[in-house]
N, C-alpha and C positions, 0 to 999 in steps of 0.2 A: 458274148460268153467270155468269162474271165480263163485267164492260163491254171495252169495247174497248183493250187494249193495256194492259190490267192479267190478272193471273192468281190467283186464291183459292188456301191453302195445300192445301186438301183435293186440286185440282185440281196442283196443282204436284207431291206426292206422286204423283199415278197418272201423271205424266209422269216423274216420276224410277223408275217402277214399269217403266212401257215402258220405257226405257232401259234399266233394267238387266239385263232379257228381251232385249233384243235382242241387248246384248253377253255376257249369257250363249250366248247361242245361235251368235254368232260366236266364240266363244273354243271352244265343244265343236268347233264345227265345224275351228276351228285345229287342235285338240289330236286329232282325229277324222284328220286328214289327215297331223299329224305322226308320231304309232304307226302308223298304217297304210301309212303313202309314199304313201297313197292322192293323186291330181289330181283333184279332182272338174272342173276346168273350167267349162264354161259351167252346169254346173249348180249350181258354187257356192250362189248365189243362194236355191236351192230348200233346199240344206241348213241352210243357216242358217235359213230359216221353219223348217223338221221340229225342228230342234233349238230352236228359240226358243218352238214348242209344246209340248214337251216341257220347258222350262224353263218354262213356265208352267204346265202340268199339275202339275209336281211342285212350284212354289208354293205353287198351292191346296190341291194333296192330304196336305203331308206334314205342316203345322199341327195343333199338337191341339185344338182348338176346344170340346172337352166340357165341362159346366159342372157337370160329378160330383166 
């Protein structure tokens, strides 16, 4: 954990990691609403989460990680 009003790189990386989850999640949701003419309205909000787990799910998941 960094001191106060300072930020360590490893830290600054998983903050530029949530960012980019987040606006992935509000760009699906853009592009979600533009093919479809869909409104989501006040639910907005909720879609952008669904989508922003799903942008995160398929971070983790789609890495190939094996050491074969």
């Amino acid at each position: 954990m960094s001191k106060a009003f300072s930020i360590s790189s490893p830290e600054f990386i998983s903050v530029l990691k949530g960012l980019g989850i987040a606006l992935g999640g509000a760009a699906l949701t853009y592009l979600t609403s533009y093919f479809t003419q869909t409104n989501f309205g006040v639910y907005t909000p909720v879609v952008v989460a669904a989508w922003s787990v799903v942008v995160n799910f398929a971070r983790k998941f789609i890495p190939d990680t094996s050491t074969s």
